[in-house]
PDB file of N, CA, C and O in Angstrom:
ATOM      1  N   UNK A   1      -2.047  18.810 -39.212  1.00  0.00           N
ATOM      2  CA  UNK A   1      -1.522  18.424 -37.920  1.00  0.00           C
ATOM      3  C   UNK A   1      -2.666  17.879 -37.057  1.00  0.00           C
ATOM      4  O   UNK A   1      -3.792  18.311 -36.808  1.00  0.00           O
ATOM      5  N   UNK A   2      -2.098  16.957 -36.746  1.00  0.00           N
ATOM      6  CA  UNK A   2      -3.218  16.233 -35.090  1.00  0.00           C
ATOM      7  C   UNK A   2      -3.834  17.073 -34.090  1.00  0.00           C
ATOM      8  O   UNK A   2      -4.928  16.509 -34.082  1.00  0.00           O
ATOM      9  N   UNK A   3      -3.901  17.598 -33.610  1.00  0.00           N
ATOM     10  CA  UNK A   3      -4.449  18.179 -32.462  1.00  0.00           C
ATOM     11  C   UNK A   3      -5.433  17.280 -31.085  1.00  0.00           C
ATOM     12  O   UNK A   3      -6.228  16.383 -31.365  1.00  0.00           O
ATOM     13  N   UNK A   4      -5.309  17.497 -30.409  1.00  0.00           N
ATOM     14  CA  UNK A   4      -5.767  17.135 -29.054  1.00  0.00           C
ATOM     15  C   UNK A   4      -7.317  17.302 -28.822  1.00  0.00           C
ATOM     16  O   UNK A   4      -8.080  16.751 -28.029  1.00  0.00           O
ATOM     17  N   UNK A   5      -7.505  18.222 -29.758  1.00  0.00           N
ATOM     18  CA  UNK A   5      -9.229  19.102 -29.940  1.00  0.00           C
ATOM     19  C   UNK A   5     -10.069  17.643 -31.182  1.00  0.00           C
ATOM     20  O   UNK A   5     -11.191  17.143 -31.096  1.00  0.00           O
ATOM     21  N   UNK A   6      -8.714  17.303 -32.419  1.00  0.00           N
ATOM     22  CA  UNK A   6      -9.541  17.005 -33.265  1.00  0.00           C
ATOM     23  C   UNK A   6      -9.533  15.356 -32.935  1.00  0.00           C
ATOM     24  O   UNK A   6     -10.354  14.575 -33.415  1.00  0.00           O
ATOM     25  N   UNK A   7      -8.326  14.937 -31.922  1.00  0.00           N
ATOM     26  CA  UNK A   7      -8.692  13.133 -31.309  1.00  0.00           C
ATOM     27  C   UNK A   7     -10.152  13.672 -30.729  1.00  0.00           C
ATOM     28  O   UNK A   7     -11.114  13.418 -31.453  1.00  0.00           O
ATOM     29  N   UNK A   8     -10.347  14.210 -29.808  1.00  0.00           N
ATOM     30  CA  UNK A   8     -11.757  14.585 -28.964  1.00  0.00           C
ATOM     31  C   UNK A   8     -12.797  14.501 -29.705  1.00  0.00           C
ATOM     32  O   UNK A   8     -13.599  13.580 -29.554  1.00  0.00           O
ATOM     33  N   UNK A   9     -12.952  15.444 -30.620  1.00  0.00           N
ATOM     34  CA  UNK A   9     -13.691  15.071 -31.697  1.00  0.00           C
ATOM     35  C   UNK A   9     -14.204  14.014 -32.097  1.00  0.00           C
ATOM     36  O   UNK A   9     -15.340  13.699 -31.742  1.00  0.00           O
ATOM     37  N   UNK A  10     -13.292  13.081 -33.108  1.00  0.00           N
ATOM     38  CA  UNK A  10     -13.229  11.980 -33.180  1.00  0.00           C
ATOM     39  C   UNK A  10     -13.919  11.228 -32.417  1.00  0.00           C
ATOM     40  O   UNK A  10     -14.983  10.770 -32.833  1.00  0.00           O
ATOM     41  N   UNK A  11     -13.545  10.998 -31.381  1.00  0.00           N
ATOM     42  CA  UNK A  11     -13.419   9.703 -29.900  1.00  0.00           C
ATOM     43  C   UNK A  11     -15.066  10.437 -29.729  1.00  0.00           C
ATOM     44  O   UNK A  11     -15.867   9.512 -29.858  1.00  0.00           O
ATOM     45  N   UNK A  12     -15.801  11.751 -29.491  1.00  0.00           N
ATOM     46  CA  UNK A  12     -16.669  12.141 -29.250  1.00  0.00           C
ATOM     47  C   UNK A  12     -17.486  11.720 -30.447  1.00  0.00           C
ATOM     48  O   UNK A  12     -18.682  11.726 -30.154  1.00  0.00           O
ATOM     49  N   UNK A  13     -17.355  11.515 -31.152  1.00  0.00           N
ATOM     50  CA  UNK A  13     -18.536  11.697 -32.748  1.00  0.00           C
ATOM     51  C   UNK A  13     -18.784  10.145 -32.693  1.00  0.00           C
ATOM     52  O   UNK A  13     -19.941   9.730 -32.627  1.00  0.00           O
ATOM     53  N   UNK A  14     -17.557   9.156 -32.724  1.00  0.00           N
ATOM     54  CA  UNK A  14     -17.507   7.987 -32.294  1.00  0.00           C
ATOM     55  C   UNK A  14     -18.903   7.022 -31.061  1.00  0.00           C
ATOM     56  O   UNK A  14     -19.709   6.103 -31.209  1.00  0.00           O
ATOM     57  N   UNK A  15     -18.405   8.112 -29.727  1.00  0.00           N
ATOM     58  CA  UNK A  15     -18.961   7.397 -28.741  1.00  0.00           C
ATOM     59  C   UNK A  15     -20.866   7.430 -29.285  1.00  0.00           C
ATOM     60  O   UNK A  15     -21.769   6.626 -29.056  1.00  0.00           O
ATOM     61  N   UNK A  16     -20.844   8.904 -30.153  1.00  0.00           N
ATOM     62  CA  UNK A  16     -22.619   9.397 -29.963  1.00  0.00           C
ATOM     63  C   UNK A  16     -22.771   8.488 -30.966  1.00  0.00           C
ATOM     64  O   UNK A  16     -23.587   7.597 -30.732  1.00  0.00           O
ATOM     65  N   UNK A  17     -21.993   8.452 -32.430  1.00  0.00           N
ATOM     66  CA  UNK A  17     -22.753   7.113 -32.542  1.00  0.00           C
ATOM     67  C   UNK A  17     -22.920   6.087 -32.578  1.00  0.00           C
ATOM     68  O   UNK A  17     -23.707   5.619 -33.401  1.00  0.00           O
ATOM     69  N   UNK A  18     -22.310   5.385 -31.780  1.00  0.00           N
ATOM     70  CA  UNK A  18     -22.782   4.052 -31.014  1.00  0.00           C
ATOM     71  C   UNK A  18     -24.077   4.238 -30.019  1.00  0.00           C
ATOM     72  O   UNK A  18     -24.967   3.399 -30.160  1.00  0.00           O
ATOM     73  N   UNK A  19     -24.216   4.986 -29.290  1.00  0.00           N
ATOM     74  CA  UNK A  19     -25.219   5.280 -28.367  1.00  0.00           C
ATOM     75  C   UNK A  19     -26.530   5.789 -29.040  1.00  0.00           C
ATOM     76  O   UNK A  19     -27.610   5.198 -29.055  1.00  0.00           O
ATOM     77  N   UNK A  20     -26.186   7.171 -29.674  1.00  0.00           N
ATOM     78  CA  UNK A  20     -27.769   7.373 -30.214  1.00  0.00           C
ATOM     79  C   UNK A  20     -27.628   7.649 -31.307  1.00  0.00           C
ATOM     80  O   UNK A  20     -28.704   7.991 -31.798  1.00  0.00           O
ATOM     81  N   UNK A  21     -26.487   7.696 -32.270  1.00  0.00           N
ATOM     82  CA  UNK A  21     -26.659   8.041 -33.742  1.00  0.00           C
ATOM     83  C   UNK A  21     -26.006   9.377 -33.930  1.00  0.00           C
ATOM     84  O   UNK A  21     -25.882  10.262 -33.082  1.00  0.00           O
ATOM     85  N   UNK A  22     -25.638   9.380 -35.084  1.00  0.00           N
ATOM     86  CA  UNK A  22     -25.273  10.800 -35.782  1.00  0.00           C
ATOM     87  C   UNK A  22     -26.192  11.289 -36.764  1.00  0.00           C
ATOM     88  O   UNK A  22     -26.950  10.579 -37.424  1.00  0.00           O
ATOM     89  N   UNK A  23     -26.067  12.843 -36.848  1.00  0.00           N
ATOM     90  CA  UNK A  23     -27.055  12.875 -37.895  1.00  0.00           C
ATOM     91  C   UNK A  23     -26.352  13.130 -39.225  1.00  0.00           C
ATOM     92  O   UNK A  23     -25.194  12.736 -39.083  1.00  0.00           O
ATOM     93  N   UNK A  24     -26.545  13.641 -40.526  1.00  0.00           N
ATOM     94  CA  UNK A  24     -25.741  13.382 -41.563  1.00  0.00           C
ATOM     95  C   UNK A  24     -24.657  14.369 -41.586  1.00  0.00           C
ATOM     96  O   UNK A  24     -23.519  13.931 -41.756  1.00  0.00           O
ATOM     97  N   UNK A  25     -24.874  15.980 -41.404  1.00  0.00           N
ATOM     98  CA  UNK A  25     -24.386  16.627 -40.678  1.00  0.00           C
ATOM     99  C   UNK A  25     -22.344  16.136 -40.021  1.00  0.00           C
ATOM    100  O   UNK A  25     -21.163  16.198 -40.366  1.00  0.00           O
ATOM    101  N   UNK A  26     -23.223  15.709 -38.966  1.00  0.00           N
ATOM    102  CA  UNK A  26     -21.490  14.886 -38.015  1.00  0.00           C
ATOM    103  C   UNK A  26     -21.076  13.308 -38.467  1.00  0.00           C
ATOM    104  O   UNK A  26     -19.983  12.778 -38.269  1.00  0.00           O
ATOM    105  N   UNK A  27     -22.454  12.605 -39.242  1.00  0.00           N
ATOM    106  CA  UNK A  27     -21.350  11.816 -40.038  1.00  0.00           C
ATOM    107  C   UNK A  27     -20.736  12.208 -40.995  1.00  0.00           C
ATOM    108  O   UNK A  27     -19.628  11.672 -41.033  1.00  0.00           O
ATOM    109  N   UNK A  28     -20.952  13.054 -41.994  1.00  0.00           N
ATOM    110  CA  UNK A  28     -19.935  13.980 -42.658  1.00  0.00           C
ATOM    111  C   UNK A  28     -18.495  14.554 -41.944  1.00  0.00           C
ATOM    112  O   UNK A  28     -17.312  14.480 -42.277  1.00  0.00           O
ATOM    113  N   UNK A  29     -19.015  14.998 -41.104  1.00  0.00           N
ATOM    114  CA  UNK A  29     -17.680  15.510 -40.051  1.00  0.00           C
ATOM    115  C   UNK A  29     -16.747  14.559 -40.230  1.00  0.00           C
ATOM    116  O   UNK A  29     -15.689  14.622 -40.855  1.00  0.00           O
ATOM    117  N   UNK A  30     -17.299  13.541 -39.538  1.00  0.00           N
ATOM    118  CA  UNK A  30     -16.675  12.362 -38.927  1.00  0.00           C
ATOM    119  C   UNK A  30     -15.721  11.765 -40.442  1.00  0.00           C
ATOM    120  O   UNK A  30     -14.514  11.529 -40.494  1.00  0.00           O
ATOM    121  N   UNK A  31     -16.476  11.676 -41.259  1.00  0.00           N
ATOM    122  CA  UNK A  31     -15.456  11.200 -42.215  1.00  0.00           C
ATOM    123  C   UNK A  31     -14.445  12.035 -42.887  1.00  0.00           C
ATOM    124  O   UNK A  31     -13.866  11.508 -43.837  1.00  0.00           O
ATOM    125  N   UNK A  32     -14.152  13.142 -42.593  1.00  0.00           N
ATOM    126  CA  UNK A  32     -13.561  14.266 -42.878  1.00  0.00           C
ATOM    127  C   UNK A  32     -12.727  14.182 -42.173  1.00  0.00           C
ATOM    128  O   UNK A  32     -11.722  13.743 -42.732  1.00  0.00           O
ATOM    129  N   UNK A  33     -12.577  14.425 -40.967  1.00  0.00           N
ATOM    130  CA  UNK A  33     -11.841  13.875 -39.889  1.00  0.00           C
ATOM    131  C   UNK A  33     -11.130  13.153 -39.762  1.00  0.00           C
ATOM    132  O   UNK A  33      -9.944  13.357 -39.502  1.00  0.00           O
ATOM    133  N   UNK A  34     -11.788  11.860 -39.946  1.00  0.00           N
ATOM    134  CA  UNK A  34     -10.827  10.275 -39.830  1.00  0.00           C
ATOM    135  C   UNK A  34     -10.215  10.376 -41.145  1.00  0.00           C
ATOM    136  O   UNK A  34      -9.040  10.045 -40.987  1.00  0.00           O
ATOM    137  N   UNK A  35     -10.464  10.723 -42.599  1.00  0.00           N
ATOM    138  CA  UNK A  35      -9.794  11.100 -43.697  1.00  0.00           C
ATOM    139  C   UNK A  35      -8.149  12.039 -43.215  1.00  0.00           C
ATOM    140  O   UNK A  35      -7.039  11.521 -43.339  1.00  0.00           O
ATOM    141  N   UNK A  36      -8.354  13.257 -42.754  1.00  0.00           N
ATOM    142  CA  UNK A  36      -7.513  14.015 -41.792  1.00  0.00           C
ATOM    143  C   UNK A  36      -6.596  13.326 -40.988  1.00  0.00           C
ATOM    144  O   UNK A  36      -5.428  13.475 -41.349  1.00  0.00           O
ATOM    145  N   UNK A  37      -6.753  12.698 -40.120  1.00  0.00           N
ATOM    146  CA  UNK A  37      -6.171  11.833 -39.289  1.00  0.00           C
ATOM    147  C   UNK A  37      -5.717  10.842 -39.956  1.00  0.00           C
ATOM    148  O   UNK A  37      -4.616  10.540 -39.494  1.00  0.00           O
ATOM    149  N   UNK A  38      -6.079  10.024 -41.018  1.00  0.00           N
ATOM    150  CA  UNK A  38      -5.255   8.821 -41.679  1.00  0.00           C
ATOM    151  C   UNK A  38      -4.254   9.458 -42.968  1.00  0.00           C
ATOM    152  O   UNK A  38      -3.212   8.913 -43.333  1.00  0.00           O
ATOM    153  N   UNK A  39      -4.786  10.658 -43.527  1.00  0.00           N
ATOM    154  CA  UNK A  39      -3.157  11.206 -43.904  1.00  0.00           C
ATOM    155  C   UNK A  39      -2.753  11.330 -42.976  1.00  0.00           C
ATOM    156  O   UNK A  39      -2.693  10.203 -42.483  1.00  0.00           O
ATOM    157  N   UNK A  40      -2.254  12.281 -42.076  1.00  0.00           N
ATOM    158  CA  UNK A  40      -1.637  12.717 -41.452  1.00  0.00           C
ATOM    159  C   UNK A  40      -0.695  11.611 -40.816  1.00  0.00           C
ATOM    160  O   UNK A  40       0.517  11.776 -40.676  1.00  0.00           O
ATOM    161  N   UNK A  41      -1.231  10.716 -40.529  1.00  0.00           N
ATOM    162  CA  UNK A  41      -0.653   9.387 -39.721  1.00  0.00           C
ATOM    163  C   UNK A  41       0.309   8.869 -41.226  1.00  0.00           C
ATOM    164  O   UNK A  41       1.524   8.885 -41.024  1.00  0.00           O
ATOM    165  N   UNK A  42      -0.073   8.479 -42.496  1.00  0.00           N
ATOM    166  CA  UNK A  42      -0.212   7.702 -43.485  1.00  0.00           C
ATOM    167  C   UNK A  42       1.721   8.845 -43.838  1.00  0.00           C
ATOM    168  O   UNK A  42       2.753   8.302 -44.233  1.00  0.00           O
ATOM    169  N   UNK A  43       1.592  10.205 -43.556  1.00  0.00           N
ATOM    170  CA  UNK A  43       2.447  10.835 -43.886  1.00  0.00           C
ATOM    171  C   UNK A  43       3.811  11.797 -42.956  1.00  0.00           C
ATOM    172  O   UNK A  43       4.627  12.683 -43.209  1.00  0.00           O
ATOM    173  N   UNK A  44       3.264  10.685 -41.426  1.00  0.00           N
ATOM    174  CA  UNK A  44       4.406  10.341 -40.333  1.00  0.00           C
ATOM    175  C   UNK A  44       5.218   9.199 -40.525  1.00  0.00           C
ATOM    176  O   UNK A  44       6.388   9.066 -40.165  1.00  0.00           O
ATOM    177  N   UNK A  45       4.388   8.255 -41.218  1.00  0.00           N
ATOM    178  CA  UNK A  45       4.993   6.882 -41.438  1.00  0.00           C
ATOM    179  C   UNK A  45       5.966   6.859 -42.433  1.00  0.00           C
ATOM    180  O   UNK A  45       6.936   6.101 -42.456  1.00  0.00           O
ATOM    181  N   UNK A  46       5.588   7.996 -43.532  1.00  0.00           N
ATOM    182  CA  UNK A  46       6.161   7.654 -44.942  1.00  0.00           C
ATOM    183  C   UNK A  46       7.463   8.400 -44.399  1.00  0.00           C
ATOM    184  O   UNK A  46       8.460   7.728 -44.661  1.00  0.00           O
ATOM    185  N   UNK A  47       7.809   9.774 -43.613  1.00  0.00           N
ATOM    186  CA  UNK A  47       8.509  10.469 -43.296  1.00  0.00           C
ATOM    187  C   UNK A  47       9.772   9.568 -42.359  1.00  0.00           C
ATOM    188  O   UNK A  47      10.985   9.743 -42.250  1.00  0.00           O
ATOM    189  N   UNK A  48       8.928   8.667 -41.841  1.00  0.00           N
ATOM    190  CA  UNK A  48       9.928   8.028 -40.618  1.00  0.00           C
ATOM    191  C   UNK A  48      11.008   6.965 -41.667  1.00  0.00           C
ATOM    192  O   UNK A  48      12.230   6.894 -41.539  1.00  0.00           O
ATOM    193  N   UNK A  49      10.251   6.279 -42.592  1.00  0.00           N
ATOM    194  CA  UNK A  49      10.394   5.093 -43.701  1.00  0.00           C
ATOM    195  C   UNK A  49      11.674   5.802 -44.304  1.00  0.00           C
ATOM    196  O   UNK A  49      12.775   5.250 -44.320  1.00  0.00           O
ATOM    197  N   UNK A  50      11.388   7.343 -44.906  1.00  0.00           N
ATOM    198  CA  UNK A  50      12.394   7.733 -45.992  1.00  0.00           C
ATOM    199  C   UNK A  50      13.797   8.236 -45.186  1.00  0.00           C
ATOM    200  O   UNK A  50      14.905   8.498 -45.654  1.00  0.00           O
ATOM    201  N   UNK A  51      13.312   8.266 -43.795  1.00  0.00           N
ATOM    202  CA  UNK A  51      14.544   8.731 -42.944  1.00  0.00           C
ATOM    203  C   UNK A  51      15.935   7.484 -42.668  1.00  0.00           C
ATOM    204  O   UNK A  51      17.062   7.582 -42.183  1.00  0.00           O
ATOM    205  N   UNK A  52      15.204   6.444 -43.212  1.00  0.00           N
ATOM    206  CA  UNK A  52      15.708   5.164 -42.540  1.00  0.00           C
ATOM    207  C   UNK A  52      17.163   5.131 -43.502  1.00  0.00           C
ATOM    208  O   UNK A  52      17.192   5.607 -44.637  1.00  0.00           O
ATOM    209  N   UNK A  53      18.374   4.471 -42.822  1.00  0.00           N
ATOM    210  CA  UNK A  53      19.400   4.483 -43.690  1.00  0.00           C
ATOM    211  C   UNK A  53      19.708   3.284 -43.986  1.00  0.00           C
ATOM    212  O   UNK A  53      19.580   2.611 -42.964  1.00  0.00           O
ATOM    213  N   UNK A  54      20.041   2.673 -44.828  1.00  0.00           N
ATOM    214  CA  UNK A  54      20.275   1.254 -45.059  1.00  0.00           C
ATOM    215  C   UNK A  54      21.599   0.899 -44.658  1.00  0.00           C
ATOM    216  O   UNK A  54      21.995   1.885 -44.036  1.00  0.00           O
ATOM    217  N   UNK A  55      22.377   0.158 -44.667  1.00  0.00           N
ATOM    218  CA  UNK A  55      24.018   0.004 -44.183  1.00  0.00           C
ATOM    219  C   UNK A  55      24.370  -1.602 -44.870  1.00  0.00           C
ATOM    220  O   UNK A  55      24.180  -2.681 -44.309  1.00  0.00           O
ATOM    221  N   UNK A  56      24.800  -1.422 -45.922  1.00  0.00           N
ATOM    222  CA  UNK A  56      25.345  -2.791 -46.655  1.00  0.00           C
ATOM    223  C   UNK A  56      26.164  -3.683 -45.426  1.00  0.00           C
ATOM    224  O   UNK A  56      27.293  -3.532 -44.961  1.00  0.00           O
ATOM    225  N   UNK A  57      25.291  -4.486 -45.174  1.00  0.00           N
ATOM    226  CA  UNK A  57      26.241  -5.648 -44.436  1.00  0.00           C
ATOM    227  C   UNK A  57      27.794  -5.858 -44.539  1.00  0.00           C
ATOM    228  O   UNK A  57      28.455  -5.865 -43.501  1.00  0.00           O
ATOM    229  N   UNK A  58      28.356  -6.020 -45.684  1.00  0.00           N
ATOM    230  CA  UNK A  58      30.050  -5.911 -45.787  1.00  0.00           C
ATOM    231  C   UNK A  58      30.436  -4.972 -45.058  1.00  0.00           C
ATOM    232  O   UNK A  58      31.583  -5.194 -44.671  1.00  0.00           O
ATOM    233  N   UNK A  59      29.907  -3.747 -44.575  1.00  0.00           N
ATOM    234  CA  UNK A  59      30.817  -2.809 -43.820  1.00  0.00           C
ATOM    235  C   UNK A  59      31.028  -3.002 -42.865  1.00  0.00           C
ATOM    236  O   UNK A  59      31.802  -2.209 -42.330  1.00  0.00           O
ATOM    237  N   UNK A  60      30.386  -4.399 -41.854  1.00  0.00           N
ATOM    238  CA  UNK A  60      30.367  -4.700 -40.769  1.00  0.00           C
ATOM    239  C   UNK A  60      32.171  -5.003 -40.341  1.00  0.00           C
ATOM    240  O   UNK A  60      32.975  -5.338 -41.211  1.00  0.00           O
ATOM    241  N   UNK A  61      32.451  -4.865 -39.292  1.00  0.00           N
ATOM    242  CA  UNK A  61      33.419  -5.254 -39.620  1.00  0.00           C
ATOM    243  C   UNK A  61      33.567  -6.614 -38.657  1.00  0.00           C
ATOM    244  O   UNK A  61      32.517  -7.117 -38.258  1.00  0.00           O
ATOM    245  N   UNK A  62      34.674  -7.143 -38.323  1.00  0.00           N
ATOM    246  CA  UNK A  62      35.103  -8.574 -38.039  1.00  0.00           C
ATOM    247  C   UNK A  62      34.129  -8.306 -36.284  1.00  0.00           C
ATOM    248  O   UNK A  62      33.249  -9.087 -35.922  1.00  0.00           O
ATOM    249  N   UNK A  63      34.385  -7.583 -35.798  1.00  0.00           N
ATOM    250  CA  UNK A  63      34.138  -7.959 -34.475  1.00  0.00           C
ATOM    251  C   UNK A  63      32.140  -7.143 -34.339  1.00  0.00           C
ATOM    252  O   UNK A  63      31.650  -6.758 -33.277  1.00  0.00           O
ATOM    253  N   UNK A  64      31.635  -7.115 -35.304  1.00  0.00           N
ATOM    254  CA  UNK A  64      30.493  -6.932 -35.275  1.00  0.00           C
ATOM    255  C   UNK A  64      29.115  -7.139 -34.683  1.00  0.00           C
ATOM    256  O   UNK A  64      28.583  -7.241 -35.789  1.00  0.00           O
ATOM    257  N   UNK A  65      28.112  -7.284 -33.856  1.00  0.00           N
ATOM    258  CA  UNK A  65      27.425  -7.354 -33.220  1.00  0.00           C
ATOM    259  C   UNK A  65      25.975  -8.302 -33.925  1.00  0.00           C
ATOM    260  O   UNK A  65      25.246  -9.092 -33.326  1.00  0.00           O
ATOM    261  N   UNK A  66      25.925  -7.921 -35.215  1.00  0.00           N
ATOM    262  CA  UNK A  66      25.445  -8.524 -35.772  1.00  0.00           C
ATOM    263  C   UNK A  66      25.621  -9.600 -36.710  1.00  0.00           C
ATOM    264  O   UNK A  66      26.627  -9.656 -37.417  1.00  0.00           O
ATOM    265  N   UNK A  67      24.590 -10.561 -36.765  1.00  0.00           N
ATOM    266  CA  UNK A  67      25.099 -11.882 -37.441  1.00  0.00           C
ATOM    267  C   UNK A  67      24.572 -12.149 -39.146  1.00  0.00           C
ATOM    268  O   UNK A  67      23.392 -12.219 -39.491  1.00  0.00           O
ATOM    269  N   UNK A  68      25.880 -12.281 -40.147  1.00  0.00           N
ATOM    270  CA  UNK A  68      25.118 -12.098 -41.417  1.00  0.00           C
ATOM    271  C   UNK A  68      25.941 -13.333 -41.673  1.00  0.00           C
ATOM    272  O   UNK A  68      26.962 -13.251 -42.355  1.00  0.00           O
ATOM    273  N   UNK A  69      25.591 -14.326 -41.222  1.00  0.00           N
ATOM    274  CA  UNK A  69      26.231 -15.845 -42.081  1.00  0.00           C
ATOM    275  C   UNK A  69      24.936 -16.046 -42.602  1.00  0.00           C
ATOM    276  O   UNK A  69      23.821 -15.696 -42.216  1.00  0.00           O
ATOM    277  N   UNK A  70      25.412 -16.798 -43.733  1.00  0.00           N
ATOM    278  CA  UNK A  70      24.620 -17.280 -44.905  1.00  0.00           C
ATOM    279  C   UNK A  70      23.923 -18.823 -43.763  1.00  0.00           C
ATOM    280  O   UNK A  70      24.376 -19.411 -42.780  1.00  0.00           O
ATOM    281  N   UNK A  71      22.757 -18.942 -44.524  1.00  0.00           N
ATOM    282  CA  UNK A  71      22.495 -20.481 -43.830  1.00  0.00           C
ATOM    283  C   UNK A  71      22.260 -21.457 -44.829  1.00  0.00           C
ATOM    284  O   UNK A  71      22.050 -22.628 -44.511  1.00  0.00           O
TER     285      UNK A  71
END
């Protein structure tokens, strides 16, 4: 799970090294982290994707909202 502590983190490990560097230490962190954070994201997406329902166009019916003419 995401947490509010581990964006901070992040966004913090980020800013130091641009400014003065990390040492190997918190770049380790850091890639542990952003690893952490891109599942986590990678396995909101897949969750939202498999939720999705498809709806065969033919069921539309005559007075439908959407447009499925052929072009």
């Amino acid at each position: 799970m995401i947490t509010k502590e581990m964006i901070d983190r992040i966004n913090f490990l980020y800013h130091k090294s641009k400014s003065e560097g990390l040492t190997e230490e918190e770049k380790l962190e850091q890639l542990k982290l952003r690893r952490e954070y891109i599942k986590e994201i990678r396995n909101r997406v897949k969750q939202q994707l498999d939720n999705i329902e498809f709806v065969d166009q033919h069921e539309c019916s005559d007075d439908c909202c959407h447009h499925h003419h052929s072009r």
